[in-house]
N, CA, C and O atoms as a Tinker XYZ file with bonds, in Angstrom:
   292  protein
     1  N     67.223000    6.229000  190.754000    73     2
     2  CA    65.857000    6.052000  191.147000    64     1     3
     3  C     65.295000    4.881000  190.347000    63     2     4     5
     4  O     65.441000    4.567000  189.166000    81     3
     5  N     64.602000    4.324000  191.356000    73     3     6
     6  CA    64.023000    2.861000  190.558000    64     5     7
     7  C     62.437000    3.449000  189.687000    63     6     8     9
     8  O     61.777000    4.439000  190.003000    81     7
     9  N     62.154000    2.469000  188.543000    73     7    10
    10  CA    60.898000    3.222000  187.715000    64     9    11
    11  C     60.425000    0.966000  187.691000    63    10    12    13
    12  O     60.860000   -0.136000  187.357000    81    11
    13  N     59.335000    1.649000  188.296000    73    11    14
    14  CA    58.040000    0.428000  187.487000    64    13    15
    15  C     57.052000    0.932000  186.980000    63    14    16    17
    16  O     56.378000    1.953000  187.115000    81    15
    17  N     57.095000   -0.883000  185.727000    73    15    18
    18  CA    55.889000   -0.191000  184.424000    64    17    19
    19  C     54.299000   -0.970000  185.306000    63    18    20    21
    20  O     54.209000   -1.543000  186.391000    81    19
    21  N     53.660000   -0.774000  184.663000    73    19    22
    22  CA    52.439000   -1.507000  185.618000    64    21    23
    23  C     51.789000   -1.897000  184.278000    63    22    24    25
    24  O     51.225000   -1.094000  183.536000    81    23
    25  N     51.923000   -3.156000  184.059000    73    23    26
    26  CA    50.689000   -3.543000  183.069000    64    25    27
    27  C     49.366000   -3.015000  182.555000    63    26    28    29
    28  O     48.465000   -2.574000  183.269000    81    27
    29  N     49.350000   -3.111000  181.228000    73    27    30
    30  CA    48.127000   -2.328000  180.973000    64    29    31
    31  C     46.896000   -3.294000  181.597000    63    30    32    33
    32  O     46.908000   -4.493000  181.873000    81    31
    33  N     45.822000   -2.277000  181.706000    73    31    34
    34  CA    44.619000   -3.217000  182.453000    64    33    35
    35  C     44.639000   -3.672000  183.794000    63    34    36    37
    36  O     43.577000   -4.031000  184.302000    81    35
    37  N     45.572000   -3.703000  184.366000    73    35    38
    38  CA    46.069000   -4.484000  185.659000    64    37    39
    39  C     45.777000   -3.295000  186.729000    63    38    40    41
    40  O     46.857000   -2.861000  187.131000    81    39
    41  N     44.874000   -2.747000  187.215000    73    39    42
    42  CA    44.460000   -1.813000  187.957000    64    41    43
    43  C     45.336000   -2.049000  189.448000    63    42    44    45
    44  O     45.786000   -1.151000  190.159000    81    43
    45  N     45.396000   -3.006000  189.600000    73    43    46
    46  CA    45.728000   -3.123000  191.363000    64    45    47
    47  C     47.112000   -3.415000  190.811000    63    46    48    49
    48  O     47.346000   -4.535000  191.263000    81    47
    49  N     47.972000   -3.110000  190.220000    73    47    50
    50  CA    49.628000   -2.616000  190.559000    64    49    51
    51  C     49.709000   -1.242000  190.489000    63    50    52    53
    52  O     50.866000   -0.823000  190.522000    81    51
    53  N     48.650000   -0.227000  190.384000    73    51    54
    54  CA    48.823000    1.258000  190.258000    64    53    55
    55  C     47.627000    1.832000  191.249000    63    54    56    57
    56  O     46.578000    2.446000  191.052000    81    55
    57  N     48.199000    1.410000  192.218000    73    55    58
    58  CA    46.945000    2.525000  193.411000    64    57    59
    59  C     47.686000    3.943000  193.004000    63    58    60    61
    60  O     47.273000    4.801000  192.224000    81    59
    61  N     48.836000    3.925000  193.727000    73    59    62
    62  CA    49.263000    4.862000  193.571000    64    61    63
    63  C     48.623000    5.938000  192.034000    63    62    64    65
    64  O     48.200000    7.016000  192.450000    81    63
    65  N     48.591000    5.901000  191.612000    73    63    66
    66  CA    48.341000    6.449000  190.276000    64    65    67
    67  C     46.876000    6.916000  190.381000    63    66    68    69
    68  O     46.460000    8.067000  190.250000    81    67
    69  N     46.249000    5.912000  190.615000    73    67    70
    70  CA    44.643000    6.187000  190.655000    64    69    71
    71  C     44.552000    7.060000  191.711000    63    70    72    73
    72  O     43.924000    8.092000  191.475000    81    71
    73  N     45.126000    6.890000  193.091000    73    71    74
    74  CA    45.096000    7.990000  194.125000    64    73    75
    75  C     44.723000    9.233000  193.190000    63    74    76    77
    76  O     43.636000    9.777000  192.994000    81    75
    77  N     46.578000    9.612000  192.449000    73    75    78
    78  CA    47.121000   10.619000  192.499000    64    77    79
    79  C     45.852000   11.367000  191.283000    63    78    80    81
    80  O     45.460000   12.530000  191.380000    81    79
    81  N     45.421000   10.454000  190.276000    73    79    82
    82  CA    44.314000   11.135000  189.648000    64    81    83
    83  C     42.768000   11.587000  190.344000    63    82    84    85
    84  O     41.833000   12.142000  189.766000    81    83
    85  N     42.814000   11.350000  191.115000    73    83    86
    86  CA    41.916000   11.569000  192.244000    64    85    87
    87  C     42.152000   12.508000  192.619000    63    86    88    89
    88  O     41.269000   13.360000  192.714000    81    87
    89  N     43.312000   12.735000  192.954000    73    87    90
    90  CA    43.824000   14.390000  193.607000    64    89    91
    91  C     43.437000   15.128000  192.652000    63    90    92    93
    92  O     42.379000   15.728000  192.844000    81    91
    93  N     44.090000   15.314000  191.429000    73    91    94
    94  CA    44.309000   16.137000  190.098000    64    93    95
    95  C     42.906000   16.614000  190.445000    63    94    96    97
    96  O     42.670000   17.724000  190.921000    81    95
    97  N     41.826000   15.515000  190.117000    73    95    98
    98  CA    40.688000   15.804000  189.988000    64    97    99
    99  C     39.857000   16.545000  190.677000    63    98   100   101
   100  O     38.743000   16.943000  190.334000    81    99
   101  N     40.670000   16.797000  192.082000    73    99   102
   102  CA    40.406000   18.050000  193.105000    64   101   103
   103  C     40.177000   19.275000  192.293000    63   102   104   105
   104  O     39.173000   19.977000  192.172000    81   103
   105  N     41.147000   19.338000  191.862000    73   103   106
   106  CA    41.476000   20.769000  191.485000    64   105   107
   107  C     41.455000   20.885000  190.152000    63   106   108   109
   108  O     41.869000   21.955000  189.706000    81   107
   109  N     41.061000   20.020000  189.347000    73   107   110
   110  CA    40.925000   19.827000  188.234000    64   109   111
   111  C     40.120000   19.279000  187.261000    63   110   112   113
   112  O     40.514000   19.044000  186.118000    81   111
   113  N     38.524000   18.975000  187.846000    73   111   114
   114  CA    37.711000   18.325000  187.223000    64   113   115
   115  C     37.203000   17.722000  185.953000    63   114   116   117
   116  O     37.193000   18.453000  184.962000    81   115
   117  N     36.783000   16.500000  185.844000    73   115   118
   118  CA    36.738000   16.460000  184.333000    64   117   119
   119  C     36.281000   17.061000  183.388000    63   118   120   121
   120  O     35.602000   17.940000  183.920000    81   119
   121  N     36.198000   17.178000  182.279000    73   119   122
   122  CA    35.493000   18.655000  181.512000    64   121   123
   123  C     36.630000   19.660000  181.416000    63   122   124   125
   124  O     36.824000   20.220000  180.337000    81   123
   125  N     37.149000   19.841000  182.131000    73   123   126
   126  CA    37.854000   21.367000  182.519000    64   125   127
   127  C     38.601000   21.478000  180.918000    63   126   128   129
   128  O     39.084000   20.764000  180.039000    81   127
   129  N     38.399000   22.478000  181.147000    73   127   130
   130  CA    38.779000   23.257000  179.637000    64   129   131
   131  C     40.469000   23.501000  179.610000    63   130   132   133
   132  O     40.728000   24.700000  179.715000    81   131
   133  N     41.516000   22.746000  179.508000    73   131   134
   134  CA    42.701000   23.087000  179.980000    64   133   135
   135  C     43.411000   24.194000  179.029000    63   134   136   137
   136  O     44.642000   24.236000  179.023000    81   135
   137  N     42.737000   25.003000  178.306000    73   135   138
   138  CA    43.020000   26.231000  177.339000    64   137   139
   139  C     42.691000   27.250000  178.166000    63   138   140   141
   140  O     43.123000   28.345000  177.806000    81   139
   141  N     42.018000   27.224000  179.228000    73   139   142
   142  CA    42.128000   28.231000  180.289000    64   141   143
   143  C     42.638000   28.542000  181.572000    63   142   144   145
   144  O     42.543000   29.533000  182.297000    81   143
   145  N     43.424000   27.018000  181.707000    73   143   146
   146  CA    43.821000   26.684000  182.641000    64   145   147
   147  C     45.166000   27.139000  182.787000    63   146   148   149
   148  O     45.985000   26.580000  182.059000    81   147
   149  N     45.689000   28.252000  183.760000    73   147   150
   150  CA    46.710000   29.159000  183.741000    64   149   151
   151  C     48.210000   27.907000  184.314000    63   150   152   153
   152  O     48.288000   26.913000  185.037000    81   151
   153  N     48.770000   28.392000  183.818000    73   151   154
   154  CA    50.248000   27.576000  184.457000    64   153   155
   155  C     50.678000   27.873000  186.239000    63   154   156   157
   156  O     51.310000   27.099000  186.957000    81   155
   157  N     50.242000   28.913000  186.533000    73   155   158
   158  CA    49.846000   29.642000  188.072000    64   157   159
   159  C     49.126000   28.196000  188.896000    63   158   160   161
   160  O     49.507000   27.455000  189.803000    81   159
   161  N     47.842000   28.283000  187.990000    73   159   162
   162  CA    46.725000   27.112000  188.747000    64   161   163
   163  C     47.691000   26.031000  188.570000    63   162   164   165
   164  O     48.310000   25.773000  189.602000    81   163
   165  N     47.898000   25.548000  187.867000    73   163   166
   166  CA    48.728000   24.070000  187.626000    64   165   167
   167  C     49.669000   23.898000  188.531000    63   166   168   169
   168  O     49.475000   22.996000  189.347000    81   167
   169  N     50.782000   24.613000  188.620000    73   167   170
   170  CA    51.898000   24.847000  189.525000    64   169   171
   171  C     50.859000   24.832000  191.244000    63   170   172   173
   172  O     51.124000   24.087000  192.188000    81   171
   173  N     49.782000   25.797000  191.212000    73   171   174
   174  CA    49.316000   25.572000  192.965000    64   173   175
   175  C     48.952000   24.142000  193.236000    63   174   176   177
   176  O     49.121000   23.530000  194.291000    81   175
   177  N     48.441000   23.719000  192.148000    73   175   178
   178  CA    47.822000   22.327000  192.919000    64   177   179
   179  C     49.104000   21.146000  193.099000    63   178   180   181
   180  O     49.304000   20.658000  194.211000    81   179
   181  N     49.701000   20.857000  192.249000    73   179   182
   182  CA    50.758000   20.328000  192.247000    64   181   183
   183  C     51.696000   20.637000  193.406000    63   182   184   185
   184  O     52.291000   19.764000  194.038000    81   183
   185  N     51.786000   21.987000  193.644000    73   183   186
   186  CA    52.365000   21.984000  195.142000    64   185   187
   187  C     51.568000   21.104000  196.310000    63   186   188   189
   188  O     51.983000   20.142000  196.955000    81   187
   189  N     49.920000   21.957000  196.366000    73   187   190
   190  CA    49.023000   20.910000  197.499000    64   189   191
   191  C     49.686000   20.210000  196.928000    63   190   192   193
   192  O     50.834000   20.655000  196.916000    81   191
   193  N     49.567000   19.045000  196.270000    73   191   194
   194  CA    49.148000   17.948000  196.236000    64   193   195
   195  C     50.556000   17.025000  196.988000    63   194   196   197
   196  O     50.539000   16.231000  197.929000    81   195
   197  N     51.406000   17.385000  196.361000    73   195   198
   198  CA    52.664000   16.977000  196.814000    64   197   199
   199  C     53.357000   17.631000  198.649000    63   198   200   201
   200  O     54.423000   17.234000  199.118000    81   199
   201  N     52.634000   18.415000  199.198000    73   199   202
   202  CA    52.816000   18.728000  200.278000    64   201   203
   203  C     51.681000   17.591000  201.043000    63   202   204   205
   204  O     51.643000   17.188000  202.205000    81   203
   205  N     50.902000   17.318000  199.991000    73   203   206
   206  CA    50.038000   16.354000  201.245000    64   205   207
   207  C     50.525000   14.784000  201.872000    63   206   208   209
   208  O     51.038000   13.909000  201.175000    81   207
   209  N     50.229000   14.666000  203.365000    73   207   210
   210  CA    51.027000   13.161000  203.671000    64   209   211
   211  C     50.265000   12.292000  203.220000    63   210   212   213
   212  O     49.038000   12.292000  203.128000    81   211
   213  N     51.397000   11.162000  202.789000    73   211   214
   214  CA    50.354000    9.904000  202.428000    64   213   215
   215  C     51.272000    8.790000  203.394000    63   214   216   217
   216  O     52.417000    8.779000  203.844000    81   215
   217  N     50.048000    7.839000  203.441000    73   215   218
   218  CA    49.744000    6.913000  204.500000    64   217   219
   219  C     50.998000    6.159000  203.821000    63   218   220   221
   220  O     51.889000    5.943000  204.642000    81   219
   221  N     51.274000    5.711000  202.524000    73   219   222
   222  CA    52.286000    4.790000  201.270000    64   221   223
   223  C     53.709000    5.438000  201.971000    63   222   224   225
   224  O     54.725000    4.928000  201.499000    81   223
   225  N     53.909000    6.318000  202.859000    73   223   226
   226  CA    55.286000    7.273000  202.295000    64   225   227
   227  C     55.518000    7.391000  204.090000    63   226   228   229
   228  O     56.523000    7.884000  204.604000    81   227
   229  N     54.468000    6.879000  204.771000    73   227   230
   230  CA    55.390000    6.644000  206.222000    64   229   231
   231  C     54.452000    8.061000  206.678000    63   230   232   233
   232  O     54.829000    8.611000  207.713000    81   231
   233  N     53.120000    8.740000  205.870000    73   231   234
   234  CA    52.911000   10.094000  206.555000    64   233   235
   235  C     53.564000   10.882000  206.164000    63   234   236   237
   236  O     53.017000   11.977000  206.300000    81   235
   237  N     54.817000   10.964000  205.569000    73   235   238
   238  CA    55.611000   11.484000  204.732000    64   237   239
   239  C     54.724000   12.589000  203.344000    63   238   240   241
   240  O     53.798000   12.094000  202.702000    81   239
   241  N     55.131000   13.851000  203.113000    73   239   242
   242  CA    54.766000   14.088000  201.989000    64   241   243
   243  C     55.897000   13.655000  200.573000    63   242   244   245
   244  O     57.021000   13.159000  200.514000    81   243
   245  N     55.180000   14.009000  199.841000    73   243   246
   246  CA    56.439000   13.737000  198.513000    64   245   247
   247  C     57.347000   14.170000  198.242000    63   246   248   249
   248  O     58.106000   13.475000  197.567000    81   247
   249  N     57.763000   15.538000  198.615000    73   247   250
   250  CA    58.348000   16.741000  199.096000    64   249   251
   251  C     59.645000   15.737000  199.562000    63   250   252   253
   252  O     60.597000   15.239000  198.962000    81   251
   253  N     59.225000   15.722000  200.756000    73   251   254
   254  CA    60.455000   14.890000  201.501000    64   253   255
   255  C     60.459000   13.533000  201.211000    63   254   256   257
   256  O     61.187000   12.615000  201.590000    81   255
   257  N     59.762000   13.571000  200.667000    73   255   258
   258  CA    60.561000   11.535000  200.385000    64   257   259
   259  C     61.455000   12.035000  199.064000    63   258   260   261
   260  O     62.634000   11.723000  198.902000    81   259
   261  N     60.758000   12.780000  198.247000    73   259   262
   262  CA    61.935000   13.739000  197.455000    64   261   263
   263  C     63.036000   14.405000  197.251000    63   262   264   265
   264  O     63.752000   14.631000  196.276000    81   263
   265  N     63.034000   14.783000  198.787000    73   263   266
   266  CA    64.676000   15.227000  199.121000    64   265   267
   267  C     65.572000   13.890000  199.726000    63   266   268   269
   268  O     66.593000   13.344000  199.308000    81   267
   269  N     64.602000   13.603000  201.039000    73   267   270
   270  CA    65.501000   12.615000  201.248000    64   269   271
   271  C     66.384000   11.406000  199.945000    63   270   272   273
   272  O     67.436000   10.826000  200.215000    81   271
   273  N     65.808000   11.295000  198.889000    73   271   274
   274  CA    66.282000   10.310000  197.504000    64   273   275
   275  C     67.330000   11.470000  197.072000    63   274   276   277
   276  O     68.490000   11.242000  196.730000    81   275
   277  N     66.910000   12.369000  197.123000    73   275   278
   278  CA    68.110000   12.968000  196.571000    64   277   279
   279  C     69.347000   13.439000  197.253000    63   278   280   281
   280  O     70.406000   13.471000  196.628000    81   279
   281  N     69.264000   13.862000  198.690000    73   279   282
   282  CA    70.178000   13.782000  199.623000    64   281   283
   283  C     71.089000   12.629000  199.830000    63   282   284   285
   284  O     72.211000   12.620000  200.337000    81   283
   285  N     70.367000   11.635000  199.324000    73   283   286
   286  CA    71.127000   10.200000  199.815000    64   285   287
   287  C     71.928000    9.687000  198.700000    63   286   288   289
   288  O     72.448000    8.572000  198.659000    81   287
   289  N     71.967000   10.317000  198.077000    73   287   290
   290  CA    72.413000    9.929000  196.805000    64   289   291
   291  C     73.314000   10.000000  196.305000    63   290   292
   292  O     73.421000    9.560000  195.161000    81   291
């Protein structure tokens, strides 16, 4: 699997990223006290989040762009 670093400061090589904190922030707002935050909750959203399609992935969720990398492999 290929890994890119994205420059610090350099906002527009990491949509992706900013998306994905956007999501978090669904279900996870800022403030949130993460000393109460059960490993249950963590694990549900992380599922949404990764079951959801994105427009980057063909409509694709992450799920399957996840298997497919690893199937092919």
């Amino acid at each position: 699997m290929q890994f890119y670093f994205c420059e610090l400061h350099h906002l527009w090589q990491k949509p992706t990223v900013k998306n994905t904190d956007g999501l978090i922030c669904e279900f996870l707002p800022k403030g949130t006290d993460f000393g109460k935050v059960t490993d249950e909750e963590v694990q549900h959203a992380v599922e949404l989040i990764c079951d959801r399609p994105r427009k980057v992935s063909g409509y694709r969720t992450a799920n399957e762009v996840f298997r497919e990398m690893v199937h092919s492999a």
